[in-house]
C-alpha positions in Angstrom: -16.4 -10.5 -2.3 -17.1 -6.9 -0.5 -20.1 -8.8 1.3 -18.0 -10.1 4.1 -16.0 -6.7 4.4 -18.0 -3.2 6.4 -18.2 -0.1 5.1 -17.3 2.6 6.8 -16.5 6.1 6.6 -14.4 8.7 8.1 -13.1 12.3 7.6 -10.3 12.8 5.7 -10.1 17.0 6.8 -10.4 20.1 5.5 -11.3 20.2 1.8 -11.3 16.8 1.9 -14.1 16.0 3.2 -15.7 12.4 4.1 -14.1 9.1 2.4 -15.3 5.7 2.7 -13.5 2.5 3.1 -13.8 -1.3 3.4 -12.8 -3.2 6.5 -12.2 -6.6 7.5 -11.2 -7.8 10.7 -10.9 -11.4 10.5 -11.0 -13.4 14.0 -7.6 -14.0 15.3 -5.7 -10.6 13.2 -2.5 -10.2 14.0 -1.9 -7.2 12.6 -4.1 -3.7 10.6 -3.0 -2.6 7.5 -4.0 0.5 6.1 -4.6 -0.2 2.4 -4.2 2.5 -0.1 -5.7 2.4 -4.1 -3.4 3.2 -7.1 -3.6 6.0 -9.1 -6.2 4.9 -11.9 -8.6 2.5 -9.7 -9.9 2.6 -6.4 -10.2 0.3 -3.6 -12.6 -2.0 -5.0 -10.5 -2.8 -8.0 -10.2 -7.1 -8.2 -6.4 -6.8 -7.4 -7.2 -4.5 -4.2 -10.2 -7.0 -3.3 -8.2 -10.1 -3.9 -5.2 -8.4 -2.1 -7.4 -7.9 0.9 -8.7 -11.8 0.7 -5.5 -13.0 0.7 -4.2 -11.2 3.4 -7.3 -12.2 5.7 -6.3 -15.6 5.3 -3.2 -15.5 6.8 -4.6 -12.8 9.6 -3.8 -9.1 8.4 -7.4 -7.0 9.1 -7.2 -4.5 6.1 -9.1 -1.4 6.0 -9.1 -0.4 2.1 -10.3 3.6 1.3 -11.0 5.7 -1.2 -8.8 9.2 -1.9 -11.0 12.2 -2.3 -10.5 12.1 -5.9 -11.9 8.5 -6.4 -14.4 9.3 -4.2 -16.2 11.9 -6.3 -15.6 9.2 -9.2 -12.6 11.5 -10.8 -9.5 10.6 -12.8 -7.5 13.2 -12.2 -5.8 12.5 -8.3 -5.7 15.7 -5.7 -2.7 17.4 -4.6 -0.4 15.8 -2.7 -1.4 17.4 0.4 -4.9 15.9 0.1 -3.6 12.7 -0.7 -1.2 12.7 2.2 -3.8 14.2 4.9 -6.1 11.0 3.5 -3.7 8.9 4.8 -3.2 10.2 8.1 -6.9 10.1 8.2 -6.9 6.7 7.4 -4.7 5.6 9.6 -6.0 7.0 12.4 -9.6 5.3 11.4 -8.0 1.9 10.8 -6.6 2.5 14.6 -9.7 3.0 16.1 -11.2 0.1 14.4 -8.6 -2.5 15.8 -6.9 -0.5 18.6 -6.0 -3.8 19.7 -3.7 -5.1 17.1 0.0 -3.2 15.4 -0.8 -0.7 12.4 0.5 -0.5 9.3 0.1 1.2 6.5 0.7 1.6 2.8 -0.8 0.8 -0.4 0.1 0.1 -4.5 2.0 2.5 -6.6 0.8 6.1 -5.7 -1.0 4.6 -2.4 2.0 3.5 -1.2 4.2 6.1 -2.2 1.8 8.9 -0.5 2.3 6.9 2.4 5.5 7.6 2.4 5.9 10.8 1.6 3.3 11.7 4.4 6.1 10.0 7.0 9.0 11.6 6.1 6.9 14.9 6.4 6.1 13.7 9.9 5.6 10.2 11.9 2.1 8.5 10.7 0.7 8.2 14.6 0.4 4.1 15.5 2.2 3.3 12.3 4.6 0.6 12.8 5.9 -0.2 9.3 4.9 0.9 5.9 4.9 -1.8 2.7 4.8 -1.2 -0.5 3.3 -3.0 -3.4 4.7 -1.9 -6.6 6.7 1.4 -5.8 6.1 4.0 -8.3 10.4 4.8 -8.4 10.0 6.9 -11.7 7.1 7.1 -14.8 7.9 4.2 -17.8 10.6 5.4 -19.7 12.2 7.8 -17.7 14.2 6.1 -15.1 15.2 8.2 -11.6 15.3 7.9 -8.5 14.6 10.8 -7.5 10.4 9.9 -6.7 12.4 8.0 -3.5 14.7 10.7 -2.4 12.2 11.3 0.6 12.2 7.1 1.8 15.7 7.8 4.2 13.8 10.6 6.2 11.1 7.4 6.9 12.2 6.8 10.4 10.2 2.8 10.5 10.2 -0.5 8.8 9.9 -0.3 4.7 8.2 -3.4 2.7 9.1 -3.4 -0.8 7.1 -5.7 -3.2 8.6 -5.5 -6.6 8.1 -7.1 -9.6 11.0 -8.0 -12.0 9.1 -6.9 -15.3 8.1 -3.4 -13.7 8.3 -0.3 -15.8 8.2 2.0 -12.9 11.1 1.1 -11.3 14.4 -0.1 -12.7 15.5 -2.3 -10.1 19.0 -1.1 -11.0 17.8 2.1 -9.7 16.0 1.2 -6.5 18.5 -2.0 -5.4 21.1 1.0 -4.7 18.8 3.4 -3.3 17.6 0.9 -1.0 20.9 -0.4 0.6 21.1 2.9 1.7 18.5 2.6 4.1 18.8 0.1 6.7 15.5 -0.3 7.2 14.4 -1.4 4.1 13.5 -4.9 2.7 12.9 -5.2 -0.7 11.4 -8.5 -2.0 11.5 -9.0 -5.7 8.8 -11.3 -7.3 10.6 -12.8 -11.1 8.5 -12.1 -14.0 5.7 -9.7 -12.2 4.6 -6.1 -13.6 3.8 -3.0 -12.0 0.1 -5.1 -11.6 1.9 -8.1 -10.4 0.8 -10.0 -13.3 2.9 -12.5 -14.9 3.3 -14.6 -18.3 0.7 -17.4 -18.4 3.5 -19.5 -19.4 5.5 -19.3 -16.1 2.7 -21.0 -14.3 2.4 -19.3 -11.5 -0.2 -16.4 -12.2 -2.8 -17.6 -9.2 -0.1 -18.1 -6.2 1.4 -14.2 -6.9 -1.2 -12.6 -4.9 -0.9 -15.4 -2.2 3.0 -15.0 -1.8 2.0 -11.2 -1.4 0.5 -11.0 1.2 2.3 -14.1 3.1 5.1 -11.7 3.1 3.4 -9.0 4.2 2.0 -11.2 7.2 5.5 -12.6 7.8 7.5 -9.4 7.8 4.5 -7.6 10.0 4.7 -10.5 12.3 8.8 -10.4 12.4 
């Protein structure tokens, strides 16, 4: 699937050093996301590629990257200020590659929640909106909201994809926590997981990723 996409590579600062990442740009985008890997698997991972596919299809270019970490092929993620200075990096290189269509910016679980955390620190430059697929509210087991404390000091547009079936965030927890923010739109997706997979027995595993990412195009679009 990656044969239609570019690599590229760009500097993600100091200790950082250089990242590479996955671009596509269909003809006719409307919009650039900058697309941002989980914690365990990087940005070639089948959901991240069939994320990206989907979203081509209904015109949002994707640039996907790699976090320092993954980069040197370790499991342990960096420090948050790594992660977060990878982001501003990466928006800045999905910029340059389309400065002619809107940015955003975000990514699954800890991709999207560094994303985040990097804004309320200080305005992502370009960024337009952040979205969110599978928010990472509190570890399994433990539920808090504490993890989204920083998401009022965001100061644009917040996508949240959620699935009903997710052990990361109680939805009891984050419907609350969200209605306090006026900017947020939470969209809640019956029967997913923290992966966005569903029982076979709903029968309707293959139009998940689909409905993603038309909401994504829909709500970037809007």
């Amino acid at each position: 699937m990656d044969t239609a996409a570019r690599e590229i590579s760009f500097d993600a600062g100091g200790r950082a050093g250089t990242v590479s990442g996955l671009l596509w740009h269909p003809p006719g985008a409307t919009c650039m996301l900058a697309l941002a890997h989980g914690a365990g698997a990087g940005m070639r991972h089948p959901f991240m590629e069939s994320l990206a596919l989907e979203l081509r299809t209904r015109g949002v270019a994707t640039l996907r990257y790699q976090f320092p970490y993954m980069e040197r092929k370790s499991r342990r993620p960096d420090p948050p200020v790594v992660l977060q200075a990878t982001v501003r990096a990466a928006a800045r290189a999905a910029a340059a590659a389309a400065p002619d269509l809107p940015l955003i910016a975000g990514g699954k679980s800890m991709g999207g929640r560094m994303t985040s955390l990097a804004a309320a620190d200080a305005p992502l430059e370009g960024v337009g909106g952040i979205v969110f697929f599978g928010f990472p509210l509190h570890a399994a087991g433990s539920p808090s909201d504490a993890r989204g404390a920083h998401l009022s000091r965001v100061a644009v547009p917040l996508l949240f994809l959620q699935g009903t079936r997710d052990k990361l965030a109680d939805l009891g927890l984050l419907r609350p926590l969200l209605d306090g923010i006026p900017r947020a739109t939470l969209k809640v997706f019956e029967e997913a997981d923290h992966s966005f997979h569903v029982p076979k027995t709903s029968g309707h595993t293959a139009e998940v990723l689909g409905l993603l990412a038309q909401t994504v195009a829909d709500w970037a679009n809007a």
